[in-house]
N, C-alpha and C positions, 0 to 999 in steps of 0.2 A: 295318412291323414293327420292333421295337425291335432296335437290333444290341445284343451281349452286351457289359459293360463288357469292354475287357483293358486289364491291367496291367501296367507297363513292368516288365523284370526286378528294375530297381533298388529300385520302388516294391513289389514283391513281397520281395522283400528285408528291405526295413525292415519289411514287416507280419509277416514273419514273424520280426522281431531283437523287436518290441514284442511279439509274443503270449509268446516264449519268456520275457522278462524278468517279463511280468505271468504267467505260470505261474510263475517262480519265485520273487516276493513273497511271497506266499502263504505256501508251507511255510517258507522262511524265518521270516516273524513268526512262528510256531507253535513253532519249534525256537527262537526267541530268551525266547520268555516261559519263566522259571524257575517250581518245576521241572512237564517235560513228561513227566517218566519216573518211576521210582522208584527212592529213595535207599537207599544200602548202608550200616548202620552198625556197623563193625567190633567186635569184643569180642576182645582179644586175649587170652582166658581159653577153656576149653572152655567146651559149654551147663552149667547148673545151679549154677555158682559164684555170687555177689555179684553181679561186674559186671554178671554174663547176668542175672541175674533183673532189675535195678533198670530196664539196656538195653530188655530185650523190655516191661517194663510202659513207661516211657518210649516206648517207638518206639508206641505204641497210642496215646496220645494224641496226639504231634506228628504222626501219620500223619492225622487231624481239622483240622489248622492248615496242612500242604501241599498238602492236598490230589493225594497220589501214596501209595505202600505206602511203609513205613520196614523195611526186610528186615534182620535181624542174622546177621552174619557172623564165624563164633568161629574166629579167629584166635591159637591158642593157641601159645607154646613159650618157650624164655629168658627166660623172668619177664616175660612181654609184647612181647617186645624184637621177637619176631614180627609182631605185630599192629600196632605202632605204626608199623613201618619202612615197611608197608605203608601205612601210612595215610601217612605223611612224605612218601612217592613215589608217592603218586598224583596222578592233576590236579585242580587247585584249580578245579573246576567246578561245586562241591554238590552231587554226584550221590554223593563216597562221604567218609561222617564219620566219626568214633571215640567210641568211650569214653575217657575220661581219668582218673585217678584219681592217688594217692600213688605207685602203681606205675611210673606216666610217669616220675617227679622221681628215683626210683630208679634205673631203670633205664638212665637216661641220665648220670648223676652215677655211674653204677659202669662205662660203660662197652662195655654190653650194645647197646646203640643209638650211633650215631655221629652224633648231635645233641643239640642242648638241649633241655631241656622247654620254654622257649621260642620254639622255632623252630615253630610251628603257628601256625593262626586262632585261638584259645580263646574259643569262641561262648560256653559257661556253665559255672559250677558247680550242680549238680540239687540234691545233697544232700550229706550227713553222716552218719555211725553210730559207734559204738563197735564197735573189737575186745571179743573175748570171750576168755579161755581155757576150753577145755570136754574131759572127757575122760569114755570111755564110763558109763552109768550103773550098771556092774557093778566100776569102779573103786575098788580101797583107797583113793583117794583121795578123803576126803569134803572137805577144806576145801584152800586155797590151802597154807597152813601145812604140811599131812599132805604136799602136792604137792613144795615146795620142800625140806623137809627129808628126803625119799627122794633126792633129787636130791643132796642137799650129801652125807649120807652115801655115795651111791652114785656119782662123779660118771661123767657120759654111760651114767648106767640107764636114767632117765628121757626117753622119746622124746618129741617136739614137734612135729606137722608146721605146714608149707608151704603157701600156694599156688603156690608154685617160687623156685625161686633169683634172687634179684634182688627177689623179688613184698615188697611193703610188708609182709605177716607174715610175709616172713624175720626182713627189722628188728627188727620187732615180738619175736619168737621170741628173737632173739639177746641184744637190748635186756633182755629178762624175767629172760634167765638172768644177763646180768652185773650188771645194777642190782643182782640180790638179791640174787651172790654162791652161782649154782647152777650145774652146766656140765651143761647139756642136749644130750641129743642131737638137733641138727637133722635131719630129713626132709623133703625136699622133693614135693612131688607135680603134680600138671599141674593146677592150678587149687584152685577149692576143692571142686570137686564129689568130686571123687577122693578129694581129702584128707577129705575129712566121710565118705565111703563107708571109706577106711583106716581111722579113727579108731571108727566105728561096727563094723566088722569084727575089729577087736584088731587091727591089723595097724602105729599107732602109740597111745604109753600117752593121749594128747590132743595138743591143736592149735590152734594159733590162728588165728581164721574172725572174719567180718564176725558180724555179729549177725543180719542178716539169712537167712542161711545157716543158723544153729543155729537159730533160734526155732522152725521145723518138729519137731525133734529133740527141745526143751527141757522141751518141756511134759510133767505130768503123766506118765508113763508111758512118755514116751520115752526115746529111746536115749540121750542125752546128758544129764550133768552140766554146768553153768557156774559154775566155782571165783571167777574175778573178770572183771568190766569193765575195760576201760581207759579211758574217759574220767573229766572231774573230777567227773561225778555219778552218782549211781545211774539207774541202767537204768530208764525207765516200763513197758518189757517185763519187765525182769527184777527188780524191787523189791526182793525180798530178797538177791542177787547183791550182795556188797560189790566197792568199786571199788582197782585194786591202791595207788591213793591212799593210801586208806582201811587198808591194810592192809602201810602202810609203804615203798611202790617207786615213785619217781621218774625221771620219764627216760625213757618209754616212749613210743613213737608210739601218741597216743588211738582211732586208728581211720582208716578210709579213708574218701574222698569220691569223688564219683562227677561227673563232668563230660560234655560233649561240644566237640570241635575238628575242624577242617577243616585240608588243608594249606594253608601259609602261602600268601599272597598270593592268597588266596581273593578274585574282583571286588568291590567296594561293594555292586551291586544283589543276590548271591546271599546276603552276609553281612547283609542289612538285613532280605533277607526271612526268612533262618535265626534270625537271631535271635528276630523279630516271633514266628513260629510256635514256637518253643522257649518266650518266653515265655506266650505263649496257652496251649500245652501245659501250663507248669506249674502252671496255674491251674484247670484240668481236674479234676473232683471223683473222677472214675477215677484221678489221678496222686496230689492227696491222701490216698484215701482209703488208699492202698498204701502211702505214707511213713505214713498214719497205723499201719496195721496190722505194719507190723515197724520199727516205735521207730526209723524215720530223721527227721531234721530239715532241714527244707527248705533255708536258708539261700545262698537262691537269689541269683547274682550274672550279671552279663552287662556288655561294656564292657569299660571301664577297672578298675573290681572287680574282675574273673576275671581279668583281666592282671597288678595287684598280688597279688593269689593267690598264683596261681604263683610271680611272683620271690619272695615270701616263703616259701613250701613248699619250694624251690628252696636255699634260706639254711639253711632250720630243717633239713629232712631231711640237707642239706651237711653243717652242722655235728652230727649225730647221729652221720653213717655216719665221721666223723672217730675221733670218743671208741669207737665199736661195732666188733667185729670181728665181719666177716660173712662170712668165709672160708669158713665150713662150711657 
């Protein structure tokens, strides 16, 4: 009869030091391939403003190219400065990203935030839009002209909201009234969702909002009037809309752009793959067809581009908030 093998303790030993190592391969490799989970992407804005809408149709697509859910997380308060600090101090793992926008360059150039706008990963720029001024459609004010000169005769009658103090159409707001030579009153509100809901309520005389935000409002029948654009051309959304170009006022921030970044010193392999999938995303006929349908321009960057970006926005908006008082 065959005797049973035995095993020395020692040789018992090491069979069980190798099974523990080859059990722990395994999950290892599974937890090393990016991503395994799914990604956070912050919106330092409430839901329904600009960033959130442009974020949540973006996260729908890039969510097809990771292969994991792209979850939005609205990290609203201090002009962003919420949102973004959060994203600044998280771990640079690819698991949680941001929105970026004008409001980044702002907010950190005033102060709000306790870093640069270049101190992040900055994987892309999405898109572009014009500011709008718009004020409800039961307004005495039919043209920009009727707008501005209630204003100079009255000065701080005429109310302007916010998407908050710090937010790019503070700028924008503040910039309006001193180019022309109006003193508005600024209001601020928690995003743009607030602010569209105020301005639609009576509760400011209008406001300055992304474009994408009014266009819901704009049409036919709705609740909003658009007195002017602020970029150098006429709105494809808004055709008939003169732009404040166009109607004498120089000096104003054209409008916001919409980005995403990671914190700095994000690995090679998570930034190679974010990228890949951001731009596969933006080629996505679900991501055009939504730039197509509210008048944003793609004007897609990633690299070295979205990095010159920045320091450029960083200069432009510097030297804006220098000449601009934004005290109010």
């Amino acid at each position: 009869m065959t005797r049973p093998l035995r095993l020395s303790p020692t040789i018992r030993l090491a069979a069980l030091a190798l099974a523990a190592a080859a059990l722990a391969s395994g999950p290892a490799t599974a937890q090393d391939k990016y991503p395994s989970q799914p990604v956070s992407l912050i919106v330092p804005f409430n839901a329904g403003g600009g960033t959130d809408l442009v974020a949540r149709a973006f996260a729908e697509a890039l969510k097809m190219h990771l292969g994991q859910a792209v979850t939005v997380q609205n990290l609203p308060g201090a002009g962003s400065a919420v949102g973004t600090t959060k994203l600044h101090g998280s771990k640079a793992d690819g698991y949680t990203l941001g929105m970026t926008g004008g409001f980044l360059v702002t907010t950190t150039l005033r102060g709000q935030a306790k870093f640069p706008a270049t101190d992040f990963t900055h994987l892309a720029r999405l898109s572009l839009e014009t500011f709008v001024l718009a004020v409800p459609a039961a307004s005495p004010y039919r043209s920009l002209a009727e707008y501005l000169d209630a204003a100079r005769k009255a000065p701080g009658s005429v109310s302007v909201g916010t998407a908050g103090a710090g937010a790019l159409t503070h700028l924008a707001a503040a910039a309006l009234g001193q180019k022309s030579g109006a003193r508005l009153n600024i209001v601020h509100f928690a995003g743009g969702a607030k602010e569209i809901a105020a301005v639609l309520g009576g509760h400011a005389a209008s406001g300055v909002f992304s474009q994408v935000e009014v266009l819901p409002h704009a049409v036919a029948g709705g609740g909003l009037r658009v007195l002017a654009t602020f970029g150098e051309a006429r709105s494809e959304k808004l055709p008939e809309v003169p732009t404040l170009k166009a109607q004498g006022i120089v000096g104003v921030p054209p409008g916001p752009w919409q980005g995403i970044a990671a914190p700095r010193d994000l690995p090679a392999p998570q930034k190679a793959t974010l990228v890949t999938a951001i731009t596969r995303a933006a080629q996505e006929p679900s991501w055009q067809a939504f730039l197509q349908q509210n008048g944003l321009a793609s004007h897609f960057l990633t690299g070295a581009g979205v990095d010159g970006f920045i320091k450029e926005e960083t200069e432009t908006l510097g030297a804006l908030l220098k000449s601009v008082d934004i005290t109010q």
